[in-house]
C-alpha positions as CSV (number, residue, x, y, z in Angstrom):
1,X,-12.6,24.8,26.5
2,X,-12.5,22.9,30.1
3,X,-15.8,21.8,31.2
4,X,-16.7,20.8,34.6
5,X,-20.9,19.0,35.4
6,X,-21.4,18.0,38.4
7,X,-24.6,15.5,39.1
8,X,-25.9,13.3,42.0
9,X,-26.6,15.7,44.7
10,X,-29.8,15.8,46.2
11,X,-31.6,15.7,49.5
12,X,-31.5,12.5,51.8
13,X,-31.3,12.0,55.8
14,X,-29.2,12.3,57.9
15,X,-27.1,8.9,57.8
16,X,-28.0,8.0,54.5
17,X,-25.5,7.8,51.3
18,X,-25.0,9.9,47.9
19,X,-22.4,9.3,45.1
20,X,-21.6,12.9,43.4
21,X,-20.1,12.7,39.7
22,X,-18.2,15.0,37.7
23,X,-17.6,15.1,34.2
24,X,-14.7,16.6,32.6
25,X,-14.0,17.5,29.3
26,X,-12.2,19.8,27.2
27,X,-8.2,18.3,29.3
28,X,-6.3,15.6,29.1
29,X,-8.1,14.3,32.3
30,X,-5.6,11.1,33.1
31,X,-2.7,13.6,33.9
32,X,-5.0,16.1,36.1
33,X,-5.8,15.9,39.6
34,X,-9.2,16.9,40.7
35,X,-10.8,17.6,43.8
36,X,-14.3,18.6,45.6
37,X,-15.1,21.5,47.5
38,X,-17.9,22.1,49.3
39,X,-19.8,25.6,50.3
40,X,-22.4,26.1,53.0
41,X,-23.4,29.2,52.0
42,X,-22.2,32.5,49.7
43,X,-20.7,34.6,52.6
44,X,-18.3,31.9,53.6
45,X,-15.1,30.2,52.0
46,X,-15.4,27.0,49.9
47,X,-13.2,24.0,51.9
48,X,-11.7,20.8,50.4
49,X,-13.7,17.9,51.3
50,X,-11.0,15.6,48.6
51,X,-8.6,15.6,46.3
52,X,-7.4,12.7,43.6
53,X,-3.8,13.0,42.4
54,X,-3.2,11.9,38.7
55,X,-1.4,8.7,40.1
56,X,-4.3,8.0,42.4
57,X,-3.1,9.3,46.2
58,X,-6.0,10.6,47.6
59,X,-6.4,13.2,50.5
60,X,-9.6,14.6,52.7
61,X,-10.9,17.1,54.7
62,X,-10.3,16.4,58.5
63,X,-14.1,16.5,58.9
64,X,-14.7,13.8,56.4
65,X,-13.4,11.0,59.0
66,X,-13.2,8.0,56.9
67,X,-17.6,8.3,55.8
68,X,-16.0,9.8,52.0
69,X,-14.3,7.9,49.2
70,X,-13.1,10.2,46.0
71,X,-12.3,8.1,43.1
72,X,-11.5,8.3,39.3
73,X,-12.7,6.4,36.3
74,X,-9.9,8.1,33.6
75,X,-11.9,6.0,30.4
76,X,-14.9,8.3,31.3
77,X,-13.3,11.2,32.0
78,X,-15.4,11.1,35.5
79,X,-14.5,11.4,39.1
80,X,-17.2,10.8,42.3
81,X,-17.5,11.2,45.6
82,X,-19.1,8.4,47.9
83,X,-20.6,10.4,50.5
84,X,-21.8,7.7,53.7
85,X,-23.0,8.3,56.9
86,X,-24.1,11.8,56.1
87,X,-25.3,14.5,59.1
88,X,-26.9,17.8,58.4
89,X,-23.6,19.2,58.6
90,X,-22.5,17.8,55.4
91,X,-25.1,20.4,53.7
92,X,-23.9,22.4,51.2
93,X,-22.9,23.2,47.1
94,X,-20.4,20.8,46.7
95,X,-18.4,21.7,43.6
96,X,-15.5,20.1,41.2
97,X,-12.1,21.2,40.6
98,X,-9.2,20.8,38.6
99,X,-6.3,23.4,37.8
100,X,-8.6,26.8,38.0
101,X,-11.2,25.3,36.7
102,X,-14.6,24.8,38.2
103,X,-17.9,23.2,37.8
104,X,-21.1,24.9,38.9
105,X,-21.9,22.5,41.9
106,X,-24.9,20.3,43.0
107,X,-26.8,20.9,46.4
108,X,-26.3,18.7,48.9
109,X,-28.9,18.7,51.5
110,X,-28.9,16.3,54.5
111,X,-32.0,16.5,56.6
112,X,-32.1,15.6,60.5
């Protein structure tokens, strides 16, 4: 069974730093790529904010604007997101992805 936990959200102001984690289990995580979303609120659609290939190439959201880095630790089974330079903005569930599979998301909340 794939698992996805997320961990490391959490409120801070607004130009300070987080570093999300997610775990995976349950895959053979090396040859998956992974990405976050984020969701500001039920009623609206969850966006990419990154995505890791298997090889490493990264890609972001156009709003992320060089403050995120998404990387991947394969002998941990873990990816994270380095979230700097934060704005209120940024607030949301941020959630985990690979395949179809999700994780159940960590709150992100960035004060003014």
């Amino acid at each position: 069974q794939v698992q996805l936990v997320e961990s490391g959200g959490g409120l801070v102001q607004a130009g300070g730093s987080l570093r999300l984690s997610c775990e995976i289990s349950g895959t053979t995580f090396s040859s998956r790529a992974i990405a976050w979303y984020r969701q500001e609120d039920p009623e609206k659609q969850r966006e990419l904010v990154a995505n890791i290939a298997a090889v490493g190439k990264t890609t972001y959201g156009a709003f992320v604007e060089g403050r995120f880095t998404i990387s991947r630790d394969n002998s941990k089974n873990t990816v994270y997101l380095q979230m700097n330079s934060l704005k209120p903005e940024d607030t949301a569930v941020y959630y985990c992805r690979t395949v179809y599979y999700w994780g159940r998301g960590t709150q992100v909340t960035v004060s003014s």
